[in-house]
C-alpha angles and dihedrals in degrees: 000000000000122000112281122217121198114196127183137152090242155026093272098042087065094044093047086051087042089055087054099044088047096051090037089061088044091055092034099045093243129162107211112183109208106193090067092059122111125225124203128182132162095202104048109028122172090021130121106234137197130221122197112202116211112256124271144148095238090059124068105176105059098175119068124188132200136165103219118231108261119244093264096055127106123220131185111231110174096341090307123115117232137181131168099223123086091231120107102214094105088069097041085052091053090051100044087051091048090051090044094048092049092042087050095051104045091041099082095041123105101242137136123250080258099064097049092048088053094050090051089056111033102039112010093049092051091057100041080048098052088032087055096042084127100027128067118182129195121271090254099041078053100054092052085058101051089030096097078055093054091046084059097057098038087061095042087054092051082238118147117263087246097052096139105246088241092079088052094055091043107043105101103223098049089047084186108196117230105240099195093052086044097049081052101045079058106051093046088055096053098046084044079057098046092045093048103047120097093215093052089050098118098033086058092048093052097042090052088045092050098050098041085051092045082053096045081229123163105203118035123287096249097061088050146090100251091187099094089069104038084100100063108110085214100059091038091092104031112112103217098051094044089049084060099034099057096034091057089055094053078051084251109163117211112201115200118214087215135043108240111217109277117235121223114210099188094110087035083130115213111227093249096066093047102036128066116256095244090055090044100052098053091046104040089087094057097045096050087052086052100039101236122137107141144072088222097062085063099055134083120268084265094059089233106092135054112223109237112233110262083058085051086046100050086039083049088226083134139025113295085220149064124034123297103290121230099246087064090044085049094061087037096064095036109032102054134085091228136006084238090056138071082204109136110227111256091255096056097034111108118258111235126195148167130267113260 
């Protein structure tokens, strides 16, 4: 039989779906081999972890235990890759070892310098494209992934190691394709289409709001220099902002079919003028290594709610260690409209309006 997958929001909602897989195999006749199964849990990663079935006749082995995948892992689930990170090295890794197989493998053939150009292009670039739908990495970051590729042709071609990549792209008979501008060609196309389409309309709105709130930003991404927050670990694998990112420095224009709402920033709020003194100067430190200065960096796309921390964790907003610090429990006792809410009080909420 296929691959089953058991999902719950909970420990014993996994045991209770365990019970009825287990009891499902005795009546079936079904061999299930248990070592071989893959546990994944996003409160308790890198743990070994025991599952106690519910008792029945038809189950012999009560007691299940598995060692949950840690955050950094990838894992395959219906021919799509996942991770629970935020990082994005699962999928470098995955795109350094398609480029090494193929460059293995087309390195002892006897082949001209042609060919292999027309099998980077045709078939490896393909397969680095449809593999980085959601990731797009820097150009430099792009050329240490294809480079083994370009070591192959060069010494097909009976060119020198250090033969400057320029010559490759240029020379007529190898017509070399560019694969960061075409990773980027790509990915510009995709989120054109996104914002054009009638039936993506609120999911582009959405995408452009997050990430203008993410950046604090008063006007929409896509009219700003992008380049003061290139920087920001954080940013430096999200799709959209690198699509806009990358293709502002090639002078590439987006135009939007809609006006996201505009963000005042005027009652942003900096730290120093909310927090105590005493609060504010053992923290400034912190908060310029992270970047953070504002209120408003703290708070949800619609300026009315504060993320709670493991959101401004997983966003990397914040540090992924140490306990929640007091500055954040600070705000959290004085800035919101209940202690059962993550609603912001009316005097320190964002104000949102429309484009004029």
């Amino acid at each position: 039989m296929d691959d089953s997958t058991l999902v719950a929001f909970s420990k014993t909602g996994i045991e209770d779906r365990l019970s009825i897989t287990a009891e499902f195999y005795t009546l079936n006749n079904v061999q299930a081999n248990s070592a071989k199964y893959v546990l994944l849990s996003s409160s308790s990663p890198s743990l070994r972890i025991v599952f106690d079935l519910s008792p029945s006749f038809l189950v012999s082995n009560l007691f299940l235990s598995f060692s949950s995948l840690s955050l950094n892992t990838s894992f395959r689930f219906l021919g799509v890759w996942f991770s629970s990170s935020t990082s994005s090295q699962f999928v470098l890794k995955q795109a350094r070892s398609m480029v090494k197989d193929m460059a293995a493998l087309l390195g002892p053939k006897k082949l001209l310098a042609q060919h292999v150009a027309y099998l980077y292009n045709a078939i490896l670039l393909p397969r680095l494209e449809f593999r980085l739908q959601t990731t797009l990495f820097s150009e430099n970051t792009v050329q240490s992934i294809v480079t083994l590729m370009f070591s192959v042709i060069r010494r097909k071609a009976g060119l020198a190691a250090t033969t400057p990549l320029a010559l490759l792209f240029l020379k007529l008979p190898f017509s070399i394709q560019n694969a960061f501008y075409r990773f980027l060609s790509s990915h510009v196309a995709s989120w054109q289409k996104i914002f054009t389409h009638p039936d993506f309309k609120e999911f582009a709105s959405y995408a452009i709001s997050y990430l203008q709130g993410f950046l604090s930003a008063e006007s929409c991404p896509t009219t700003i220099n992008l380049e003061p927050w290139s920087h920001i670990v954080s940013l430096q694998t999200h799709t959209l902002f690198n699509a806009l990112l990358f293709s502002s420095q090639l002078n590439i224009t987006w135009s939007l079919s809609f006006r996201p709402l505009r963000r005042n920033l005027q009652p942003a709020l900096p730290f120093r003028s909310v927090l105590p003194h005493s609060i504010f100067q053992s923290s400034w430190k912190l908060w310029k290594n992270l970047n953070i200065f504002m209120l408003a960096q703290l708070v949800s796309p619609c300026g009315r709610y504060l993320m709670n921390w493991p959101d401004l964790r997983y966003l990397g907003i914040v540090g992924r260690k140490g306990r929640i610090p007091t500055w954040f429990n600070f705000i959290k006792n004085n800035f919101l409209s209940s202690s059962s809410s993550l609603l912001l009080l009316s005097s320190f909420s964002l104000f949102i309006r429309s484009y004029c």
